[in-house]
Structure formats: structure tokens, C-alpha cells
N, C-alpha and C positions, 0 to 999 in steps of 0.2 A: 754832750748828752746822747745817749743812743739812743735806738729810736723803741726799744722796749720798755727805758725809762721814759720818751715823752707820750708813749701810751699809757703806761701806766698814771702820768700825772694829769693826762687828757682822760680818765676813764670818767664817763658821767656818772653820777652819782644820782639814785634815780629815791628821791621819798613819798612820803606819802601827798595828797595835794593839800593838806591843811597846815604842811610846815614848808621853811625853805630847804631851795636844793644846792644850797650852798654847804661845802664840807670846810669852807678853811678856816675857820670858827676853833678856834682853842679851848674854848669854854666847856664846861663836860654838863652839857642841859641837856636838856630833855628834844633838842634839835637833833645833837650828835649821835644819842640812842636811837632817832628814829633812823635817821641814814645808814648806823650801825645795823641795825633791825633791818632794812628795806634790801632792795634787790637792785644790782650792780651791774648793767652792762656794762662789757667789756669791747672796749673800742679796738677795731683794727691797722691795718696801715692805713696809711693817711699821706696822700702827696706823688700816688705813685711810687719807683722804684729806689730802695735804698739800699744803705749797705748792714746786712745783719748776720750777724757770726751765726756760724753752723751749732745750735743748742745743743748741751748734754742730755744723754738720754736719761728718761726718768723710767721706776719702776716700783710697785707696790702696792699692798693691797687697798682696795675703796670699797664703802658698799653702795649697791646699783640700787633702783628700784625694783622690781618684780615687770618683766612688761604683761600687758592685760593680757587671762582674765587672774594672772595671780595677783596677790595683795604684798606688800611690806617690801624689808630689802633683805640685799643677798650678798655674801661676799665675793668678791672680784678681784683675781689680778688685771692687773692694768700695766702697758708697756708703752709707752711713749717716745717716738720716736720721727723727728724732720718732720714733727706736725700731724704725724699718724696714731692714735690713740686706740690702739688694741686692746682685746682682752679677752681673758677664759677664767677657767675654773682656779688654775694653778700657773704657777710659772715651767712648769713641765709643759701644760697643754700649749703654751704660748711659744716654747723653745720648738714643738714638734708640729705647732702647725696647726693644730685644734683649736680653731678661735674660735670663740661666739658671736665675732661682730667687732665692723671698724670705725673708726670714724675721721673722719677727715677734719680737723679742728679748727683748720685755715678758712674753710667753706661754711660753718656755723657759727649759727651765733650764741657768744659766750655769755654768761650770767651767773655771777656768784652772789650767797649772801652771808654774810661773813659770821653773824650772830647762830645762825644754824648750821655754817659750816657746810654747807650745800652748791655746788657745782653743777647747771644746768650747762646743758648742749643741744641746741638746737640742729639737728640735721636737716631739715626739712621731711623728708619721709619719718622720722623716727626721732622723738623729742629724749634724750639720756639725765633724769636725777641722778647727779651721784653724790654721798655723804662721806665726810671724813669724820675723827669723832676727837682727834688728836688735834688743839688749835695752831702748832708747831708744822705737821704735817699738811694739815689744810694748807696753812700759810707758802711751804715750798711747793706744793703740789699748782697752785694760782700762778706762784712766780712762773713756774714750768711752763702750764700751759699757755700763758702770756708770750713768753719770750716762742716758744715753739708756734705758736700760732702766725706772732710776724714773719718767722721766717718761711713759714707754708706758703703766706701770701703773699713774700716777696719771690717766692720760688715758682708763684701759677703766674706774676705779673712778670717776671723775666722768660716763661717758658711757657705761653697759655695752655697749648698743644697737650702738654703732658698732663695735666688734670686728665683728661678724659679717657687716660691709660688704664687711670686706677678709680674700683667704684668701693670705696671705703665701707656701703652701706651692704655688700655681698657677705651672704655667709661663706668665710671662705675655709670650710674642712677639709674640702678637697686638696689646696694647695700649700705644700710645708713653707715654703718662703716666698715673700713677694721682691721683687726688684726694687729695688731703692732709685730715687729719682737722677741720683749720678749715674748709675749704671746703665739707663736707660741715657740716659742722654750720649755716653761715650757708642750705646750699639747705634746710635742716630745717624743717619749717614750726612755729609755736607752738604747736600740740596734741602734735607730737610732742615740742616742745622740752621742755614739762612733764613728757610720761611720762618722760622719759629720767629728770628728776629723781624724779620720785612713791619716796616710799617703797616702793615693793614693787619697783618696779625696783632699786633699789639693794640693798635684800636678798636676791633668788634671785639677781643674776649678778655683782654685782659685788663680792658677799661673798666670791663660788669663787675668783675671782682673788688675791685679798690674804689668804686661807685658804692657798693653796698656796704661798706665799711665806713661811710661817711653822711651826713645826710645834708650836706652842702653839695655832695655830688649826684646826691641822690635827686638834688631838685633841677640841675642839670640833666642827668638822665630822664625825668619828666617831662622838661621842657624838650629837647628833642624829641624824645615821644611824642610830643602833642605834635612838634612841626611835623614828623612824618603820619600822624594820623590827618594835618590838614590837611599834604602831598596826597593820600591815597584818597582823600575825600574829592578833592579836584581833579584828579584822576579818574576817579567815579565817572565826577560830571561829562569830563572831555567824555569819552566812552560814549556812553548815553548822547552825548551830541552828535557821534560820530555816527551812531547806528541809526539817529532821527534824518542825519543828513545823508545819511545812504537810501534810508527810503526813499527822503526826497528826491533825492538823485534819479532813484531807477522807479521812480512814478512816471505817467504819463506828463506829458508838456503842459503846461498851465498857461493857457494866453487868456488874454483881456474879455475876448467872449466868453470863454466859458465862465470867466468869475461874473460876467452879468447875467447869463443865464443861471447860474448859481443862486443868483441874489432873489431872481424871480421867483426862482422857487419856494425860495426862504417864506418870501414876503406870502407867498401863497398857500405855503404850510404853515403857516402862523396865521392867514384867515381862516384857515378852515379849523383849528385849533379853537382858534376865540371861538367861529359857531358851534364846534361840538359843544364847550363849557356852557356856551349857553343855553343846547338843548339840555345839556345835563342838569343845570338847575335847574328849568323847567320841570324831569320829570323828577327829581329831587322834592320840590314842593306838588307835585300829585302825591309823591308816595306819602308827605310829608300830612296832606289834607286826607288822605283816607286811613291813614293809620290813627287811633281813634286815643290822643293824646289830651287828656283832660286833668292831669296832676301835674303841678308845678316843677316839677322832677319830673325828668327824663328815665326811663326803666329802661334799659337795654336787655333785649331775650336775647341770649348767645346760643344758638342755636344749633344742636348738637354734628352741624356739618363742618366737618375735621380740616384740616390742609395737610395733612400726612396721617390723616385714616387712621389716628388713634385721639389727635389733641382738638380740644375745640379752639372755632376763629374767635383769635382776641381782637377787638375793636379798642380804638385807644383814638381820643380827641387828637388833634394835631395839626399845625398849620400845614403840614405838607401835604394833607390828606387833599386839598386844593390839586398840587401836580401830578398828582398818582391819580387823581382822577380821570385828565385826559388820557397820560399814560397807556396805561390801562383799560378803557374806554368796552372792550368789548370784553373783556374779564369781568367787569363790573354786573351787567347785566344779564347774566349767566350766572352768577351768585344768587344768593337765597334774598328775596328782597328785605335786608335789615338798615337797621337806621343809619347807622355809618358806614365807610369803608374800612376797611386797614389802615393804619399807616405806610407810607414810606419808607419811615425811617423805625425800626426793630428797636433801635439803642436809649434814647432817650426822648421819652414824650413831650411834646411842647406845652409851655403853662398859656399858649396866646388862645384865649377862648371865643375871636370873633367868627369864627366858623360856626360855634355851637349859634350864634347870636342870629345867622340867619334864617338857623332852621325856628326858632323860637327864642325871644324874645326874654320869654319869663323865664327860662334855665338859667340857677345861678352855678356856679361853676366848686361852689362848696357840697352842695344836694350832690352833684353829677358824681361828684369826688367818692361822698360817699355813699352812691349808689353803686359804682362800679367796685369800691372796696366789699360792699359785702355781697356783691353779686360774685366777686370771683372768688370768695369763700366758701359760697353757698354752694354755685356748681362747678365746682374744682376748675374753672377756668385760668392756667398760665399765662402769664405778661411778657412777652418776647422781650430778652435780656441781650445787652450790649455783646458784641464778639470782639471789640476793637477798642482800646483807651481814647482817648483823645488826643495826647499828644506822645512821641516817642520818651525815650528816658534818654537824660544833659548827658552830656559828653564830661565823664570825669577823670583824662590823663591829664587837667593839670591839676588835679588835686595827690600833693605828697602825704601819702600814710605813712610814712617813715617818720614826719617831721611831728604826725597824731600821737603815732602807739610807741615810739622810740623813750620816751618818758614813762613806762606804765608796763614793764613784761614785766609778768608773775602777777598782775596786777587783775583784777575785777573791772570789766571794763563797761558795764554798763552805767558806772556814774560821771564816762568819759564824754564829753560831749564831742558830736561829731559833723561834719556841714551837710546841710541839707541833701547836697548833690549825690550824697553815698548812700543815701537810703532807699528803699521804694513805697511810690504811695497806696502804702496798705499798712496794718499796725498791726501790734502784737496779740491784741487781743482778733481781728481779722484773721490769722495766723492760723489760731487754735482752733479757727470754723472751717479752716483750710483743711484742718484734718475729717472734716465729713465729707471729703470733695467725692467719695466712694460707697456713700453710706448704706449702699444699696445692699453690698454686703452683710451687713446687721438685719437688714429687710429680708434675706435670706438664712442668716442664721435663725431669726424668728418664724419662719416657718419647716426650719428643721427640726423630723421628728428625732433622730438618731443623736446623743449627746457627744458623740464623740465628732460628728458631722460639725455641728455648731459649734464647739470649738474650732474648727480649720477655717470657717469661715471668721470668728472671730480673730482667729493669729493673722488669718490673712485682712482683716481692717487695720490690725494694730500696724502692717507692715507696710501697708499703702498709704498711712499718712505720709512718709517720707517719700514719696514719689516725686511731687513736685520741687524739693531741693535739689535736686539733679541739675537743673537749669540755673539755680538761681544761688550759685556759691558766694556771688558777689553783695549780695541786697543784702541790708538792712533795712527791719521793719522800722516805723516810728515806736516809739517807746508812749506807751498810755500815761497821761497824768491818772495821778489820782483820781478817784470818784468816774474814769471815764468809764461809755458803757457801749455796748453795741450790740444790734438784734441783727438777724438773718430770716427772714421770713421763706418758708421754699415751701410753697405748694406742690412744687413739681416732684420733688422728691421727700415732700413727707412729713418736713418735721420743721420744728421753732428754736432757735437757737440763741442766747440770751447769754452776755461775756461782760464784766468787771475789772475795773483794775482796785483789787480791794486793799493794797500796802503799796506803799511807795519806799520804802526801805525796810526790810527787802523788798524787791519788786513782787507781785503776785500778782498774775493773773488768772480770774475763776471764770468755768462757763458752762453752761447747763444746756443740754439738748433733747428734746421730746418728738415721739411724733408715736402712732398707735403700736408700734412693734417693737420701741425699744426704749431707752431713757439715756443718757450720756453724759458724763459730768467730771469734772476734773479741776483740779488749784496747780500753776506749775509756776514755778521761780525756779530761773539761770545762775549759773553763777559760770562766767567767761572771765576765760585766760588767757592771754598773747604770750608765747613764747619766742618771739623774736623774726620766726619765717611760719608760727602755724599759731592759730586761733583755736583753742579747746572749748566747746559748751555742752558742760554737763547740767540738763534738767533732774530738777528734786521736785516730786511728786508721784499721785499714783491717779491712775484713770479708769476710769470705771463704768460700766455697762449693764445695765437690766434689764433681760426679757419679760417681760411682766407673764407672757402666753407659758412661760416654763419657773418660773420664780428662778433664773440664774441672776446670779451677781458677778459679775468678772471683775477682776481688777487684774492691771498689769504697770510696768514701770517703764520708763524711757532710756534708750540708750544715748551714748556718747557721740557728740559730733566734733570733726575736726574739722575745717578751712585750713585747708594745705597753699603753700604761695601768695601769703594774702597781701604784700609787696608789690606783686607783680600781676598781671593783665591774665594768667595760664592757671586762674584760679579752681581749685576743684574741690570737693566735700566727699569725707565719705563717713559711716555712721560704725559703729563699733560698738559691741556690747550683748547682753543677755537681754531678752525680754522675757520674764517668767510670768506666765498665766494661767491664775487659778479662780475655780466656781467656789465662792465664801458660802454657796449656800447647797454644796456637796462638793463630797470628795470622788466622786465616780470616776474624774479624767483630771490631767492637767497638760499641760504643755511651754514650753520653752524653745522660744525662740532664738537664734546664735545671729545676728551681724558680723560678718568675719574680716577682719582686720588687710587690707590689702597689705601682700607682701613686694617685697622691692625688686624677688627677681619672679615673680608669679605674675602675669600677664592678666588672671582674671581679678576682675574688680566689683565692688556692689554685691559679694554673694550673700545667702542669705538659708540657713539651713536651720531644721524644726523637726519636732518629733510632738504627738499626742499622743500620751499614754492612763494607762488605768490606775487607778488605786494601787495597785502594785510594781507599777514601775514600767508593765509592759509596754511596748508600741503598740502604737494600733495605728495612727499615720505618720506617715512621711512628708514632710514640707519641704519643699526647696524651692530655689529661685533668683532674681534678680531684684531687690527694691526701690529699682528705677525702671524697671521692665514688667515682671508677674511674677504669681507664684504655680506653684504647681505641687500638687498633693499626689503619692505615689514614687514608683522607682520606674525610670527609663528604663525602657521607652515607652512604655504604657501608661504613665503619669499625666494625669487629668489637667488641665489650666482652671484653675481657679478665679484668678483675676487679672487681667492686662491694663494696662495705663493706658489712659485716653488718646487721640494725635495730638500735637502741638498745635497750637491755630497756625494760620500763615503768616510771617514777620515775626514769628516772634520774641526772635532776638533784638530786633527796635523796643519793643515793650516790655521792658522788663526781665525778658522767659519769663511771664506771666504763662499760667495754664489759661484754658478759657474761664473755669471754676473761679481760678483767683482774679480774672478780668469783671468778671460779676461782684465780687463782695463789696466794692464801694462805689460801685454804681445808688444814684440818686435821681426816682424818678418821682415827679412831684405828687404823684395819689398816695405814695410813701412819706413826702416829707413832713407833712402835718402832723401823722401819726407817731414821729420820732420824738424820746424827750430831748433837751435841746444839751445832753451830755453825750449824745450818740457822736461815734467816732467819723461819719460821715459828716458830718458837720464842723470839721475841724480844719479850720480856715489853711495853715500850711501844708497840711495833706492832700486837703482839694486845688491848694496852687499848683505841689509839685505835679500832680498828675494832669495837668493843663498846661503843664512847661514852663509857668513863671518862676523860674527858680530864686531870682531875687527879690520877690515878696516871700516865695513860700521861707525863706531864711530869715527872715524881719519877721515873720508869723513865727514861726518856729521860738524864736529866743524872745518874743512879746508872753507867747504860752509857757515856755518853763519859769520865766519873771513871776510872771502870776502863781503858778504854782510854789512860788518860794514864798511869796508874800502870804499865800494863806497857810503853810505849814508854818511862818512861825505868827502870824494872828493865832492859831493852834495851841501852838509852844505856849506864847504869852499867859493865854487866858487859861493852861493845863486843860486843855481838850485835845479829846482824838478824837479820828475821822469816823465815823460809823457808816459801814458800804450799805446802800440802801437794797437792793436784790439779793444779797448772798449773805450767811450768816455763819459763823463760825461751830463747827460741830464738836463733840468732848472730845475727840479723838485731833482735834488740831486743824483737821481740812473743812474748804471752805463750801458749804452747798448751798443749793439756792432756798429762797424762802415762797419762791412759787407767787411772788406779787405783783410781776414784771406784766403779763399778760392781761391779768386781772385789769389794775390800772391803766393800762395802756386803753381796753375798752370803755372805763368808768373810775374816774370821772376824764379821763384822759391826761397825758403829759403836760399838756399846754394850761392845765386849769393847777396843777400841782407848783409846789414850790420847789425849783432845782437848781443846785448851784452854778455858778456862772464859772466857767473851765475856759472859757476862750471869749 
């Protein structure tokens, strides 16, 4: 048997998950229609190096897709040739050298689906549909590229070297003919002819090739991976020892006196320590008997002395507030004489209330709670929020994605279940409040008088929510059950944010944002696609903004994201598409924004180009920029900055590439917790593991919560009941808005007096 027919007989057969993926079934049911129907990865070599005839060349018309921003398909000759799959307009342009585009078919991955007659090619830069319409043609064109593709990749496993002669993915108009891989190898001279073969050539490149054609070797290639991630981790360490032991080295001499005069010290600065603490409680209870406390509740004045001369000092109960006292000692007293200190710790307040208990006895710790809630209400007092997670993000090279999504291209992949370790702990509805990380923008379009002004600020919010994906091409959010819910409270910046998961198939998630300048709201469902080396997600919805101080209504739409290399570790995103934004409630401007598509031989990437014009089509601004960097309104070099991206905090590539923004949104600090109903997405048991590092509970939480959620969708089914989202209500026009009840109740009669269902 050759080795074309035992790909062919190995090819997986990939269905849908409600049927088997078994094809050797003779029977013509409704199994065989779906496999028939479904989409067919096309397996590569397999076993390393064999022996395969030089394939006849193939040639004829197909049609392509249109690549973005056009629509439909197109016809194409196509020329096939030792695994090369060219094409242009005609067979003239292809004789003379006028190509549109190559592709190297050995290096992609293949996928047919036989009912549609459809030939996918995965390039990685550049995913190729192409349709036959002939089932005759289809048929030999599959054989084709089947046999043509083993021998490409027996051609890069016998010769690695020469892959990287040729870049299939170049427009190449310039050049009438390419070299063929014989020819090149006879102008090869013998020192090189050797390396190509030498062992060490053959094991770093032409292992990678016949690894990704497999996913038996694919979990070999993992497993290596991970040993050389242990090696550079212990490598790490040695380092760091080596640099502590240098110190040590070229320090002063340590003999036995001086660690006893050392120790005296100790013990000596640790007497004088105790008596400070003790003079401090002393005059802790003067201040404590002359400040004239006569209600059962504690009133804290925050008192309008800043610590950066704009924001007032937050006081926050806390056991640490104990060592920051000596700490500190002469800071203290030089402060404004208020009831507490600071705390220590910025990130998370402590719930231990024995501190309060010495200053008075009668403070219950529920009163305090919500004394300080409606105190930093009242006088816009801010609560110093965490800059650091708690623990790093797991280490995920020994998890194989191949062995995940290799069952599922062309497939929807959100009802894929995935292991904890791939995700990051923050959710989808978290996600969508990600995009106010900049909202200060909108704060500024509402105080612009000029409408063409406040448009450029609104293109440039729409274009900053994607800021933060730059970093983070790898994470995955958690996915919302049903009925889940989540608020954002931000004094500091403004405004009340209030998110739904109101369908569970499709997924939808809605979310409403308020503060005095603007209004924000939006319903968006994914629909994600794997094509074998790239992840496609395109959101369907529209997003919308109200200045209330100008009666504008904006609406705009979202573009396309790709996850390029999603296989491998050199993962990257880049975003692709129109943004068109218009005022529903005049036609005076509109504007459209461009995502531009990185090209293969074009070095710039993330660009991002815009125009705001009039009723009549004219410009009036210029947008351009970076949307992972800023934009900039005008023509260089006199073009204004608009907006920049925030720094990255420090580490933070241990965390996530969380922004600091997204290190805030599931932070949980206890004057918060009470106030939460018990669906909010901080409160969800394997999101708060994962981000504490227990990854093997947060996984046992993980699959305990989608359990659950199966159990009451079909209690559901049984009794013909649907879900009704309690905050958000469906409008005549299909999207979903809020009903404005979420704040209301949260005040009166509160979450905790209400009845909610039980989600985790």
C-alpha cells in the first residue's frame, strides 16, 4: 500500500459531537450523512521518511473566496505542482509569472468537506476556501492534493534546509518562474549537500514538520517542551544562586562576633519597638477619649487631606494596620489626627475585626461596613485597589491542543470544553467591562462642544477596547453560566457597570454602563472557528453610547479577531475589519474605522486608519494609529495623540499579561462582598481557585459548575420553561437592554433578602 493510500485510509473523519466518529459503518443512516456533511482533516506523513512517487501535475479552474473586505467567490486558475499550489487569474497569468499567491500545501493544514465540495488550506498567515462545483472534479482535485502534499513533506523531511528557500505565501509578480526543488538542490554544492543530511539537521527541523502531522508526536513534542521548560527553570534558579553567592563572596567577613553583636541589636530593636507600640496605644486611647464618640457606630471623617494632592486618604480596618504602625511611627503623627491609619496592605482588606474591638468594644463590624460604604459614596472617597494577583498563571506546555481542537476545525468552538489550565481567571462577561478600561474618553467626548470633535473621541474608545489583547493572545476567559451576573462599581472613574449572561445557546452576553456623562450598553455572542493553525472570532452585535448633555446615540459593530499559531507557544492576535459609526440621532458626521489586515511581506502590524466626515461624505478628520499603542487624529507630522495605552505593571508576564485594569475586575474586598447577589461572577468558586493557583480544585469546580448547569437546563426542558434574565430584558428590535433594577435592589431591599438562584 503506498503511503498516500494509507493517508488516505488514516484520514480522521471529524462529526459532529452528538454522533459517532466512526465512518466504517455501511449502513446509509443518518451517522453516515453527518460525516458526509462534516469536515475532514486531512492527515499528513506519518512515521517520518518514506518512499513517494514524484505526483502528476494538476491544473484547473476552482473558485476562491473573495479575501476581506470583499464578499463571495471568484474564479481561479490553480496550478499544482511537487506540493506547490499556485494561482491567478488565468492560465496565461500563471505561464507568465503573474501570480496572486502561493501556497505551500505540504506546510498546511488540509480540510475537505465533501457535501459542500469545499477545500480549506490552512497557511497560517492566510486561511484559503476553495469550492469545486463538479463532484467528479472535486473528487480528483482531493486525490491531487493528497498525494502532492505527501510528497512536499517527504521532500522538507529529506531536505529541511530547503523549505526556507521558498516562501509560498509572497506575492510573487515580480518573478516569471520559481526554481523547482530539484534544481536547487543539484546548484547545492557537497558541504552543503552533507549538512542537509547530518543528523542534527534532521532532528531540530525536520522532526517539526512530521510532529505536526501527527498528534502522537505532537504529545512528544510537548513533552520535550516541558523538559526544556523544566531545564531553563533550573537554570533560572542556578543563576540567582550564583549571583546571591557572589554577593556573599565579595561581602565583608562574617565571624562569630559580629553575629553576636548582631543578635544584640536585634533584641534591642525589638525592645524599643514593643515600647514604641506601647506608647502608641496609649496615645491611641487619649485620641480615642477625647474624640466625642457616643453612637454605636463608628463615623469615620475622611478628611479632605490627599496623599497625591488630588485623591482623599482612604482608611480601611485591617490587621496589618498593627505593623504599619510602628513602621511608620513618625508619619503617623504628622497626619491629620483621624481614627485609623492606613493600611499596609493597598490590595485586600482584612475581614479580622480585633483591632476595631480595642478601640471600642460596642462597633459591630456590619454598622462599620456600612458606614464606610455610604461614606465613600457620599464623599467620592476611592479604596486603594490591588496591582498584583495572588498567584502567577500554571504552567501549560504539558497541555496538548492538538489532541483538543484536532477533532473540531470548521467547527464552533465554544461548546468545546477546555482544561482549566488554558484559561485566565477573569470571565466573559469581566471581559466586556475590560472595554471601559479607557472610559475617560467618553468623559471627554461629553464635554465636547464640536460634533465632529466627539466623534474622534468616540472612534478612538471603540478602538481602545482592544488594547489589552496585545498581550493576551493566549487566555481564555471563563465562559458565564447561565443567569450569571457581574457589577463593577468605579467611583474613581465614574460610572456603574452591570453584565448578564442572558442565553446559554447561543451564548449572549449583555452589559449596561452608567455614570453622569455617558450611558453604555451592548448584547454580543461569538461564533469561533479553528482552522487547523488559526482561531477565527467573529462577534455579532452592535454597541451603543449616549451622551445624554448632546442627545447623541452612537452605535458601532465589532471586528474580526484572528489567533494566529494557536499550536504553538509564538502565539499572536491581530484584529481585522471595518468599524462603521453613526449618530442614530443625526446625520451631521459619521465615521469609519479600517483594522488593516497584516500582510506577509509588510513589516507593519496592528495598523489602524479612520476618516470623520459630514453629511456629505467630506473628511473633516484623519485617524490613524496603532491599536495596541494610540491613535492619533490629523496628518504627520502635526497629528495630535489622542489616546495612549497605559504601562504594563511589573511581571507581567507571570500574571496573566493582565493590564493593571484587568487585575482590578475580580478583586474581592469584603465592604463589597455583602453587597453582591450571590450570582455575581466573583463568587465563583473555580475562577477564584484558578487565580490562587489551585488548579486542581479550580478543575473539580469547574466541571461540578457546568454539571449543574446541565441539570437545570433540562429541569427546564422537562417542565417547558425558559430562563428569564432577571436585569436585562429583551427590546423589539432583538437586543438585549437593561431594565434599570439591578442598582435599585441592590439598595432595597438588598441581594441577600431576595430570592437567587443557586449557579455554583
Amino acid at each position: 500500500m503506498s503511503s498516500e493510500e494509507k493517508s488516505s485510509t488514516m484520514s480522521q473523519k471529524i462529526s459532529s459531537p452528538s454522533h459517532s466518529n466512526s465512518s466504517s459503518s455501511s449502513k446509509h443512516d443518518s451517522r453516515q450523512v453527518s460525516v458526509y456533511d462534516s469536515w475532514e482533516i486531512v492527515e499528513g506523513l506519518r512515521g517520518g521518511l518514506s518512499n513517494v512517487q514524484e505526483p502528476e501535475k494538476q491544473a484547473g479552474y476552482m473558485l476562491k473566496k473573495r479575501k476581506w473586505p470583499m464578499k463571495g467567490w471568484h474564479k481561479r486558475f490553480f496550478y499544482l505542482d511537487k506540493g506547490i499550489l499556485k494561482y491567478a487569474k488565468c492560465a496565461a497569468d500563471v505561464e507568465k509569472g503573474k501570480l496572486h499567491g502561493c501556497i505551500d500545501v505540504g506546510l498546511s493544514v488540509m480540510a475537505i468537506k465533501k457535501k459542500a465540495k469545499c477545500i480549506d488550506l490552512d497557511a497560517e498567515e492566510n486561511i484559503y476556501h476553495l469550492k469545486i462545483k463538479s463532484q467528479e472534479l472535486f473528487d480528483e482535485w482531493v486525490s491531487k492534493l493528497r498525494h502532492h502534499r505527501l510528497y512536499r513533506q517527504n521532500e522538507i523531511a529529506m531536505f529541511p534546509h530547503e523549505k526556507t528557500l521558498f516562501h509560498p505565501h509572497y506575492p510573487l509578480t515580480s518573478s516569471p518562474t520559481i526554481p523547482d526543488s530539484q534544481s536547487i538542490r543539484k546548484r547545492a554544492s557537497p558541504a552543503k549537500q552533507s549538512s542537509l543530511h547530518s543528523p542534527v539537521s534532521f532532528t531540530s527541523q525536520a522532526k517539526v514538520t512530521a510532529w505536526l502531522q501527527s498528534s502522537d508526536d505532537m504529545d512528544r513534542c510537548t513533552k520535550e517542551l516541558s523538559v526544556c521548560e523544566a531545564q531553563l527553570l533550573e537554570l533560572n534558579h542556578l543563576l540567582r544562586s550564583m549571583e546571591v553567592l557572589h554577593r556573599t563572596c565579595s561581602a565583608p567577613a562574617i565571624n562569630l562576633g559580629s553575629l553576636c553583636g548582631s543578635h544584640v541589636s536585634i533584641c534591642w530593636l525589638l525592645l524599643q519597638a514593643v515600647t514604641q507600640n506601647a506608647e502608641l496605644r496609649e496615645r491611641l486611647c487619649k485620641i480615642h477619649a477625647e474624640s466625642h464618640i457616643s453612637e454605636p457606630s463608628v463615623h469615620i471623617n475622611l478628611s479632605p487631606g490627599p496623599l497625591d494632592g488630588s485623591r482623599p486618604l482612604v482608611h480601611q480596618v485591617s490587621n496589618e494596620s498593627r505593623a504599619s504602625i510602628t513602621e511608620s511611627l513618625s508619619e503617623f503623627f504628622d497626619a491629620q489626627e483621624v481614627l485609623l491609619s492606613a493600611s499596609s496592605s493597598e490590595n485586600e482588606p482584612s475581614e479580622d475585626d480585633s483591632y476595631i474591638s480595642d478601640i471600642s468594644d460596642n462597633v459591630s463590624m456590619e454598622n462599620f461596613s456600612n458606614e464606610v460604604e455610604n461614606e465613600r459614596l457620599n464623599t467620592g472617597g476611592y479604596e486603594q485597589r490591588r496591582s498584583c494577583l495572588p498567584s502567577p498563571s500554571p504552567n501549560t506546555s504539558n497541555i496538548s491542543l492538538w489532541n483538543i481542537l484536532k477533532n473540531n476545525i470548521g467547527k464552533d468552538l465554544s461548546k468545546v470544553a477546555m482544561p482549566v489550565q488554558l484559561n485566565e481567571p477573569l470571565n466573559t462577561l469581566q471581559r466586556l467591562c475590560e472595554e471601559l478600561e479607557y472610559s475617560e474618553l467618553l468623559d471627554k467626548a461629553a464635554h465636547t462642544q464640536d460634533p465632529f470633535e466627539r466623534m474622534v473621541y468616540i472612534a478612538t474608545f471603540a478602538v481602545s477596547g482592544y488594547a489589552s489583547s496585545y498581550y493576551r493572545a493566549g487566555g481564555k476567559p471563563f465562559n458565564p453560566v447561565l443567569g450569571e451576573t457581574y457589577e463593577c462599581d468605579r467611583p474613581d472613574k465614574g460610572f456603574g457597570f452591570v453584565a448578564e449572561q442572558v442565553s446559554h445557546h447561543p451564548p449572549i452576553s449583555a452589559c449596561h454602563a452608567e455614570s453622569k456623562n455617558f450611558i453604555f450598553w451592548q448584547d454580543v455572542r461569538w461564533r469561533n472557528k479553528f482552522w487547523g493553525k488559526s482561531m477565527e472570532i467573529v462577534p455579532v452585535g452592535t454597541t451603543h453610547v449616549v451622551l445624554p448633555g448632546f442627545g447623541d446615540h452612537y452605535e458601532w459593530n465589532k471586528v474580526t479577531s484572528c489567533i494566529h499559531n494557536i499550536l504553538s507557544g509564538q502565539r499572536w492576535i491581530e484584529h481585522y475589519g471595518e468599524i462603521s459609526i453613526k449618530n442614530s440621532n443625526s446625520e451631521k458626521c459619521q465615521c469609519k474605522v479600517t483594522f488593516i489586515k497584516a500582510k506577509y511581506w509588510n513589516s507593519s502590524m496592528n495598523e489602524v486608519e479612520g476618516a470623520v466626515t459630514d453629511h456629505k461624505g467630506k473628511i473633516v478628520h484623519k485617524l490613524s494609529g496603532k491599536w495596541h499603542e494610540g491613535m492619533y487624529c490629523g496628518s504627520p507630522p502635526s497629528a495630535k495623540c489622542i489616546w495612549r495605552t497605559n504601562p504594563m505593571p511589573p511581571d507581567y508576564e507571570q500574571y496573566y499579561s493582565f493590564t493593571k485594569f484587568a487585575m482590578e475586575l475580580n478583586e474581592l474586598d469584603p465592604l463589597t462582598k455583602p453587597l453582591l447577589p450571590p450570582t455575581d461572577t466573583r463568587l465563583r468558586f473555580d475562577q477564584r481557585l484558578l487565580e490562587e493557583g489551585n488548579v486542581e480544585s479550580a478543575e473539580e469546580q469547574k466541571q461540578r459548575i457546568e454539571q449543574l448547569q446541565r441539570e437545570r437546563r433540562r429541569v427546564l426542558e422537562e417542565n417547558h420553561m425558559t430562563h428569564q434574565p432577571r436585569f436585562f430584558q429583551k427590546s423589539k428590535d432583538d437586543t438585549w437592554v437593561s431594565n434599570n433594577t439591578y442598582w435599585e435592589l441592590r439598595k432595597d431591599p438588598g441581594f441577600s433578602n431576595l430570592d437567587c438562584p443557586v449557579l455554583w
